[in-house]
N, C-alpha and C positions, 0 to 999 in steps of 0.2 A: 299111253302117255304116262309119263311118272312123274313121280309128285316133285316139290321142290326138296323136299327132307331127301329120298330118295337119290337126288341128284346130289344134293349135298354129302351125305352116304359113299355114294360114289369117286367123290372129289376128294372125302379124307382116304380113302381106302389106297386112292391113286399117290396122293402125300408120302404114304408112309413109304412107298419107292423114293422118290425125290432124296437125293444129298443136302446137305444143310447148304448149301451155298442155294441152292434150286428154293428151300424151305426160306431162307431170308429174302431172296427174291420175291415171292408169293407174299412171305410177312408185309415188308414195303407194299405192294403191289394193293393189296386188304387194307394196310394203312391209307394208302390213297385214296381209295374209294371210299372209306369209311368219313373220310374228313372234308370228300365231295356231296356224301351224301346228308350228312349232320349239316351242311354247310348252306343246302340249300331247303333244309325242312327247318321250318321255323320254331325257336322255343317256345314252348309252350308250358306258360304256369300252372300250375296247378289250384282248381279252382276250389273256393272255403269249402271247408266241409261242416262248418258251422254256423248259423248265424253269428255269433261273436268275431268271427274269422273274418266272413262276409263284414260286418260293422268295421274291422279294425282295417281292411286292406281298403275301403273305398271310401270310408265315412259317409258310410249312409245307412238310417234306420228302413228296416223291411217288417211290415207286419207276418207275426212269427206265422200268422194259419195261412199267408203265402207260403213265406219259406218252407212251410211242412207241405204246401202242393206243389210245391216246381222248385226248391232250394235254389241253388247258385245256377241250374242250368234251366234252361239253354240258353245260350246266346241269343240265337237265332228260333225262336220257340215254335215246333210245329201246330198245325191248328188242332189237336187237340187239348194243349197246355195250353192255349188260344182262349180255348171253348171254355177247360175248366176255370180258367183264370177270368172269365166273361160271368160267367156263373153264378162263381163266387160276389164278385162285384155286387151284382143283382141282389143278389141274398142280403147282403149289407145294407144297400140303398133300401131295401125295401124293407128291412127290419126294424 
């Protein structure tokens, strides 16, 4: 089986046959698809890379020795960012 590079490899190699009227065909054809495919993946910000960043896009204060164990991500935080962000807490309450 061959990889996707490989086929694509194949695909410009086939191109350079192709007459330009064939080449503007494909152009369109890659435009299409391109504007199908942006169109249905959603944008996606880019998320702080700073606390400051994090503070100025949402107004909200995070304590910094969070931010320095799980910063802006994840959304969706698996349990071990779970566990440490549990942890932490503890340490807190109980100091």
């Amino acid at each position: 089986m061959t990889s996707q590079a490989q086929q694509l490899e194949m695909v410009l190699e086939l191109l350079h046959q192709v007459d330009i009227d064939g080449l503007h065909t494909v152009e369109r054809t890659v435009q299409r698809l391109l504007q199908q495919r942006t169109a249905v993946q959603p944008v996606r910000e880019e998320e702080p890379s700073t606390l400051e960043d994090f503070h100025q896009r949402y107004r909200m204060t995070i304590d910094a020795a969070l931010w320095a164990l799980v910063g802006s991500q994840p959304a969706t935080p698996v349990e071990e960012d779970k566990t440490l962000i549990r942890v932490q807490i503890t340490q807190r309450l109980s100091a």
